[in-house]
C-alpha positions as a printed NumPy array, in Angstrom:
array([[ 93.635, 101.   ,  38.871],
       [ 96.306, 101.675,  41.744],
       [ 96.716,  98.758,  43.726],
       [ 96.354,  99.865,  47.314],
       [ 98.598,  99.556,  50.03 ],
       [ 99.012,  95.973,  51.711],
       [ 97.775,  96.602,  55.485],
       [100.14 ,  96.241,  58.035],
       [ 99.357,  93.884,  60.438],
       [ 97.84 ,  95.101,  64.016],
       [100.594,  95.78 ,  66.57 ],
       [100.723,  93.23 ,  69.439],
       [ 98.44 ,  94.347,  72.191],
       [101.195,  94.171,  75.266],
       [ 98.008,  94.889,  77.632],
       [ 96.583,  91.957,  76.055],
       [ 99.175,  89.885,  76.122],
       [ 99.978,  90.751,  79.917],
       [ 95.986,  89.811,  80.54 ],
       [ 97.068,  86.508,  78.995],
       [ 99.973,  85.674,  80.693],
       [ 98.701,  86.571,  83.97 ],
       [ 95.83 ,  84.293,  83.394],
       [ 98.06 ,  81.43 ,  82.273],
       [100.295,  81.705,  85.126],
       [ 97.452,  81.325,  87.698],
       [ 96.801,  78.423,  86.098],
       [100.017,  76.714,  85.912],
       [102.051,  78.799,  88.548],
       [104.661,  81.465,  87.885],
       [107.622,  79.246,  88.238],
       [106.214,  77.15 ,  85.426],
       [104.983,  80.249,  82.903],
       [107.154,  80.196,  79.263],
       [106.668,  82.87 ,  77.094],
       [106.237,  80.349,  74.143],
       [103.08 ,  79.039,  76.099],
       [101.576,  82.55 ,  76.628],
       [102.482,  83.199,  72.982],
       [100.091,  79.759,  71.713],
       [ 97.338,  81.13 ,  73.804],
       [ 96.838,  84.939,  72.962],
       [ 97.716,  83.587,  69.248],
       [100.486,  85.677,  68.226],
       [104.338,  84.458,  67.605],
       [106.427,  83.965,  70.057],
       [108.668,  86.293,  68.851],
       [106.182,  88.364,  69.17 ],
       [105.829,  88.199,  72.788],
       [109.777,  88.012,  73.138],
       [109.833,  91.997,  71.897],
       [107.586,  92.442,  74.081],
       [108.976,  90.32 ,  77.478],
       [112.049,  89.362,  76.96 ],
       [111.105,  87.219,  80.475],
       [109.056,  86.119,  82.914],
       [110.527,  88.848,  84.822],
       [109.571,  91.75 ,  82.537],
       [105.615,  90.035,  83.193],
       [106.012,  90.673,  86.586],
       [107.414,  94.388,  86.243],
       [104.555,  95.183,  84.058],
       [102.528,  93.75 ,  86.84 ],
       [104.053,  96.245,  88.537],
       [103.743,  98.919,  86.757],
       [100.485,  98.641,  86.292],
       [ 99.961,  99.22 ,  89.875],
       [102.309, 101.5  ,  90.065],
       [100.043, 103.439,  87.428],
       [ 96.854, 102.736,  89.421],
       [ 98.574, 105.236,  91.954],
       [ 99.252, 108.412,  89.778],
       [ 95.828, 107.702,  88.66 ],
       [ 94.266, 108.14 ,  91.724],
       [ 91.3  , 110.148,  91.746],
       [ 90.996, 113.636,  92.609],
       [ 88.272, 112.957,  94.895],
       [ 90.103, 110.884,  97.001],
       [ 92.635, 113.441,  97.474],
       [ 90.316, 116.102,  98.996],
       [ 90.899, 115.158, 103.119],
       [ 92.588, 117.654, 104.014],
       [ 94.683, 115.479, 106.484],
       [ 98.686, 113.997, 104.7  ],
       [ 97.668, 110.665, 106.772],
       [ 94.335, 110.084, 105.099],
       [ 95.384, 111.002, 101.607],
       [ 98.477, 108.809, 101.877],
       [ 96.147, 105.794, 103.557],
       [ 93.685, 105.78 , 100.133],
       [ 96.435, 106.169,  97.905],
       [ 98.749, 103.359,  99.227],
       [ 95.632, 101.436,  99.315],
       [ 94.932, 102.134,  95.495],
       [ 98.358, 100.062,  94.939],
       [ 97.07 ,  97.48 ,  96.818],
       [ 93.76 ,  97.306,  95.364],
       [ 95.677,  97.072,  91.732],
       [ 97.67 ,  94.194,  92.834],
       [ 94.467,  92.404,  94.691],
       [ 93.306,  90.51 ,  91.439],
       [ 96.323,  88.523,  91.26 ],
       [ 97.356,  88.627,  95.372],
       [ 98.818,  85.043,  95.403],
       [100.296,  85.572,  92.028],
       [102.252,  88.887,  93.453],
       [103.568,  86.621,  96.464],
       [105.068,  84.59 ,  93.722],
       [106.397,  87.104,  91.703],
       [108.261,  88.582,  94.662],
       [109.467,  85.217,  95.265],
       [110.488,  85.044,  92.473],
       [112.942,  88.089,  92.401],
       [114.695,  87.194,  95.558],
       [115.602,  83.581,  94.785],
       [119.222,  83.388,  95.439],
       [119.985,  82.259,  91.876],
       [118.184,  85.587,  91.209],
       [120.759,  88.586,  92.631],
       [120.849,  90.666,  89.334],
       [117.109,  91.704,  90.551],
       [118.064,  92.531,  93.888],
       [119.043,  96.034,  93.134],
       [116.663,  97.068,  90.806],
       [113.815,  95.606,  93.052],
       [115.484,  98.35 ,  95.673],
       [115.015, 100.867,  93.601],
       [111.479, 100.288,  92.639],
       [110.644, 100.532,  96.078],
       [111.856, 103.311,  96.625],
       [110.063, 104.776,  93.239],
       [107.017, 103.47 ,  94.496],
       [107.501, 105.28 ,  98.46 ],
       [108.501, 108.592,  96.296],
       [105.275, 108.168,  94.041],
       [102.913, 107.468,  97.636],
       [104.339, 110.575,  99.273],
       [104.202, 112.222,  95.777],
       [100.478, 111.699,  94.701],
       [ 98.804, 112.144,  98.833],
       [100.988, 115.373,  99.099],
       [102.691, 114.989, 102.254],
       [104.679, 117.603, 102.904],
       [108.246, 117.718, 104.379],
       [111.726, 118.537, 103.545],
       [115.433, 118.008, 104.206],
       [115.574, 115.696, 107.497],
       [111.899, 115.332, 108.151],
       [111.674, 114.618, 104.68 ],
       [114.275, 111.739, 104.77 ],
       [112.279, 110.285, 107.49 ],
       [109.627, 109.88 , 106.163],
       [110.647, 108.214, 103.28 ],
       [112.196, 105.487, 105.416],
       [109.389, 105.19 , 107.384],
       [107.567, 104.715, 103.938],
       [109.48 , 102.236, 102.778],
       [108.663, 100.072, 106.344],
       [104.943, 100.9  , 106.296],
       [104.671,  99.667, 102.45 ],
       [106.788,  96.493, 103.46 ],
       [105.166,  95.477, 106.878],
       [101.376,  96.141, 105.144],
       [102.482,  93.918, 101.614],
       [103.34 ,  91.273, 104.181],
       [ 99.745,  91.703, 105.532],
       [ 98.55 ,  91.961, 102.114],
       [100.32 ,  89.214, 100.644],
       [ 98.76 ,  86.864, 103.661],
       [ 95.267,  87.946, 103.729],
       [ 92.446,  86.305, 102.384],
       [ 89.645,  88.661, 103.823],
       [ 87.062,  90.193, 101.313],
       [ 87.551,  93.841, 100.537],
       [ 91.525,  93.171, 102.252],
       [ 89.781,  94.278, 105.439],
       [ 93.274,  92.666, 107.49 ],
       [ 95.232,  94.996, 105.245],
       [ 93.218,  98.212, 105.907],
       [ 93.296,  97.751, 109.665],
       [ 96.673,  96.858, 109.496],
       [ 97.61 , 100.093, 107.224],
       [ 95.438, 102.358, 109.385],
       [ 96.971, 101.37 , 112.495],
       [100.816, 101.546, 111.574],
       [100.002, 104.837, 109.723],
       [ 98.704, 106.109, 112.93 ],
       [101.641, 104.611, 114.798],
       [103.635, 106.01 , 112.307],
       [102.11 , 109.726, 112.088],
       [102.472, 109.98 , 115.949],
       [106.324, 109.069, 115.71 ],
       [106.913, 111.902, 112.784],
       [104.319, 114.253, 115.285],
       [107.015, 113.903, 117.896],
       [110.126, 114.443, 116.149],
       [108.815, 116.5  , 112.891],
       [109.414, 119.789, 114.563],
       [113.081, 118.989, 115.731],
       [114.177, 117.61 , 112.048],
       [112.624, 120.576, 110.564],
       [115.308, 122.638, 112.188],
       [117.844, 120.52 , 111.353],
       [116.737, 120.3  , 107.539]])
């Protein structure tokens, strides 16, 4: 009889092993997470894990990520209102909602990034930003071009910064600092582009 073909082993789960490395490093604290630790406790190789995060860094971009994700997934349903300023409320709020599991954790991680010793994340942590405001204005469909356009992606990039501080400080179940918080410097925020749209749109 033909002998059959040895299986091959199951690929690493990287969601898995994510799940497991977030887990460990609430336990122990970023700072203190190795890769050879995370590898012992989802039972794989460390090499293993290695392929698949070459750092604790690449852990906390998947983190990321995985927000980030949450985002383009947002639900239809929550994109009905027919108002920009609504849709782009919920969906920022989706992001933070992903990353409210491991809130502390994300404080860390962004820590982590900006240590001094750190400056070769600098400039990719300014570009994810920016990914992330293009992806918020994206996904709620606010509309704008050329100078009004512009504008509002700065003004993204604040409102995302000054509500993660919020977010990254508040304890309240259900983040209900960070939704007031959002909701009133989206408003402040809406009335400033309200005033000035109309002039940048002839300037675009």
């Amino acid at each position: 009889m033909a002998r059959r073909p040895a299986r091959e082993p199951p690929a690493v789960d990287r969601d898995r092993i994510l799940e497991v490395a977030l887990a460990l490093a609430e336990e122990v604290g970023f700072e203190q997470l190795r890769l050879s630790e995370v590898a012992q406790r989802a039972h794989v190789a460390p090499a293993e894990v290695a392929a698949l995060f070459p750092d604790t860094n690449a852990i906390a971009d998947a983190w990321f990520a995985r927000a980030l994700a949450a985002v383009w997934e947002t639900p239809a349903d929550q994109l009905a209102d027919p108002d920009p300023a609504v849709r782009l409320e919920r969906v920022m709020l989706r992001w933070l909602e992903a990353l409210a599991p491991h809130r502390v954790l994300t404080g860390t991680m962004i820590r982590a990034k900006l240590w001094p010793s750190h400056p070769h994340h600098w400039v990719p942590m300014i570009f994810a930003l920016s990914r992330l405001v293009h992806a918020f204005l994206d996904v709620a469909r606010v509309p704008g071009r050329g100078a009004e356009r512009a504008l509002q992606e700065i003004g993204g990039t604040l409102l995302t910064l000054e509500t993660l501080a919020v977010f990254l400080a508040d304890p309240t179940p259900g983040l209900v600092r960070t939704r007031d918080a959002l909701h009133r410097s989206l408003a402040a925020g809406v009335g400033v582009l309200q005033r000035v749209g109309p002039l940048l749109a002839r300037i675009g």
